[in-house]
N, C-alpha and C positions, 0 to 999 in steps of 0.2 A: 233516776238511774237510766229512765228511755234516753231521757232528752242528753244526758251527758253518752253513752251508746250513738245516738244518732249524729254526735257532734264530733264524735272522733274518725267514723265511719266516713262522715263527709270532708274531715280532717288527710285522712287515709287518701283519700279520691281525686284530692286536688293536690297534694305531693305525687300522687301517682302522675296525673294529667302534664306539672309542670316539670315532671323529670321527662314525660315525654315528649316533652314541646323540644327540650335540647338534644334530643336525639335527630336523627334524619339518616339521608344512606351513605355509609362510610365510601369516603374519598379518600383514594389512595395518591397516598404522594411519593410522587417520581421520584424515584433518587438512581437510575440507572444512569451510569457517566455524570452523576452529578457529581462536581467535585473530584477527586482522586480517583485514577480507574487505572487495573493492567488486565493484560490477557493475552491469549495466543487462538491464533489460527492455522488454517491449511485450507487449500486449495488449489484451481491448474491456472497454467501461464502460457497463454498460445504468443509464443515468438517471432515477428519478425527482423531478420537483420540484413544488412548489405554491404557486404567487404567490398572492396576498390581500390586497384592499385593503378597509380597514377605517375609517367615520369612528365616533370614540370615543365622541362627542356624541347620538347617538340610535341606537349599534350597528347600523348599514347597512352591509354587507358584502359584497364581492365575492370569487370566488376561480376559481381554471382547475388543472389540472395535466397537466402535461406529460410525457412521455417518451419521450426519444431511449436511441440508441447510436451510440460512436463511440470511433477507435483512444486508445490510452493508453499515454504513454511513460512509463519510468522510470527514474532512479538512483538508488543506496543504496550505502552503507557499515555493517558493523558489526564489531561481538567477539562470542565466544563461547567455551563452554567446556563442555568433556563432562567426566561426574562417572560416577565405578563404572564405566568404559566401555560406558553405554549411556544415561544422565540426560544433557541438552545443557539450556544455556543461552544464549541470544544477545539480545543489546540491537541495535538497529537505525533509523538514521538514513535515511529515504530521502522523496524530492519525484516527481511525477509533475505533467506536463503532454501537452499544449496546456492552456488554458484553458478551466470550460466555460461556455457562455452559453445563456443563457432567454431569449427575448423572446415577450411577452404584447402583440401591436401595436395591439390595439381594446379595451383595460380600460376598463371602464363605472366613470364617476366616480362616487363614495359620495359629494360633498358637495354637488355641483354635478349633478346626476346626467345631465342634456344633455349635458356634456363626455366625450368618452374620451380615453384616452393611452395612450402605448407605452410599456410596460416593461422596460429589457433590466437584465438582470443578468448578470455576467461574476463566474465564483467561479474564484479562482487559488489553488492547494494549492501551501504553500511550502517546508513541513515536516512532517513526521509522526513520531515517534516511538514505539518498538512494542520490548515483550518478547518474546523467541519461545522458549516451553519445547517441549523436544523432544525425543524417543526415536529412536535408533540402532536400526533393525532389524537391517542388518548396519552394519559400518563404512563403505562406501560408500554406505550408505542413512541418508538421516534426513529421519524426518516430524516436523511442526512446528506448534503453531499461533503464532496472532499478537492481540494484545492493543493497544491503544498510544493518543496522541489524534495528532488532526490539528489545523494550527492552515493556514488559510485566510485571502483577502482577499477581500472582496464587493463588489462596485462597481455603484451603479443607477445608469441614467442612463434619466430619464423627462422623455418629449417630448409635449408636447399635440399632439392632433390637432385636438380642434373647438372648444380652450379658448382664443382667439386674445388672453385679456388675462391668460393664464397662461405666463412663460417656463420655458423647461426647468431640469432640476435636478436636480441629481447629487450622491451622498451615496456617502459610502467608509469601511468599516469591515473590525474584523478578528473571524473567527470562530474555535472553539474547541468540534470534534468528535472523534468517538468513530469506533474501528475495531478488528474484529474479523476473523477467518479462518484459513486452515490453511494448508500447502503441504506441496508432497515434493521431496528436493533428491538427487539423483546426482552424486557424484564419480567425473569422466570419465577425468583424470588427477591427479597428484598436487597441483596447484594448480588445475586448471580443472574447474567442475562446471556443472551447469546446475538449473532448477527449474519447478515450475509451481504457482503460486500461486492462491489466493481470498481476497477478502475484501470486508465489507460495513463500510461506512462511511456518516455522516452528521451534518449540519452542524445547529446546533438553529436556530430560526426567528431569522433578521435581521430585524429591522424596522428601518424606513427612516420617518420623522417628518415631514412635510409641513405645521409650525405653522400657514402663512396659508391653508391651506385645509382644516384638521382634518383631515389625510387619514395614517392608517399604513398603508403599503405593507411587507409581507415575503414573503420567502422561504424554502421549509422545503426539502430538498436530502438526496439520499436515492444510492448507489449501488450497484451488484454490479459487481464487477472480477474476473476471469479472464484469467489473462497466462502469459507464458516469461520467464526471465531466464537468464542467465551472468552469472558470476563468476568470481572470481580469490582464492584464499585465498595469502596472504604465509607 
């Protein structure tokens, strides 16, 4: 009866031992933007811009530039994928709004040059598209940068002030810029993380064609973004 006691005991000791051999310290695996991910942010947008009017005919030129700040929302969806568990890759769909506007209310006429007008410009960001390579520092960490274009809507609408035989005149096109910056993103829980972003973006010059008065009116559009986001990884 000892020796059967003694035999179970040590029986006992070495299931204990070989369950502990397969244990070790839990390693968390990353699933932040792995695979399916949306979410939204907010943050500010310091602007710069530079209206110019220009007649083509004896190169008389006008020009101002501007700049504000103001809040900036955002959604975005993308995929990604981490490679050797530490190489990330992510494609990324994302729009940001309100819309932003420039208005230039006393532009000195290039043709006419008595006359002034107001210039407002309204650029509406509809889509953006951006690669983001990125390094896992641990599995809940990963830093990123971002690459990608924006494609944009620009809208003039210009109104005479002292041109009383000039009616207004509005011209609507689409633009097609370039955007760059980094972020860093924490995984809070196992689908929900959060981040904090930069990036500089900019739209190449719009001009805007004023035939019956030889007049090119454009816009050059310039920004810095720093924001927060959440997300949700599927």
């Amino acid at each position: 009866m000892k020796l059967t006691t003694i035999s179970l005991s040590l029986l006992a000791m070495s299931s204990s031992l070989a369950f502990a051999g397969t244990m070790g310290p839990v390693v968390m695996v990353p699933t932040m933007k792995e695979g399916f991910y949306a979410g939204a942010g907010i943050g500010g947008a310091m602007y710069n811009d530079k209206i110019s009017g220009l007649n083509p005919s004896n190169s008389a030129q006008v020009e101002k530039s501007f700049n504000n700040n103001s809040a900036l929302a955002s959604i975005f969806a993308g995929v990604g994928q981490t490679y050797f568990d530490k190489y990330y890759l992510g494609a990324e769909a994302n729009s940001y709004f309100p819309s932003h506007r420039v208005v230039w209310q006393d532009r000195p006429g290039v043709s006419v040059t008595q006359y002034t007008y107001e210039d407002q410009f309204q650029i509406q960001n509809y889509v953006n598209l951006d690669l983001l390579p990125g390094y896992r520092i641990r599995p809940e960490w990963l830093v990123y940068g971002r690459v990608g274009i924006s494609f944009s809507n620009i809208v003039l609408n210009q109104e005479p002030n002292t041109a009383a035989d000039v009616s207004m005149y509005s011209s609507n096109t689409t633009a097609t810029g370039g955007r760059f910056g980094g972020g860093l993103a924490y995984q809070i829980t196992e689908h929900v993380g959060a981040g904090i972003d930069y990036y500089y973006a900019y739209n190449p010059t719009s001009n805007h064609s004023f035939n019956d008065k030889n007049t090119v009116v454009s816009i050059n559009s310039h920004l810095n973004y720093i924001g927060y986001s959440l997300f949700y990884t599927v």
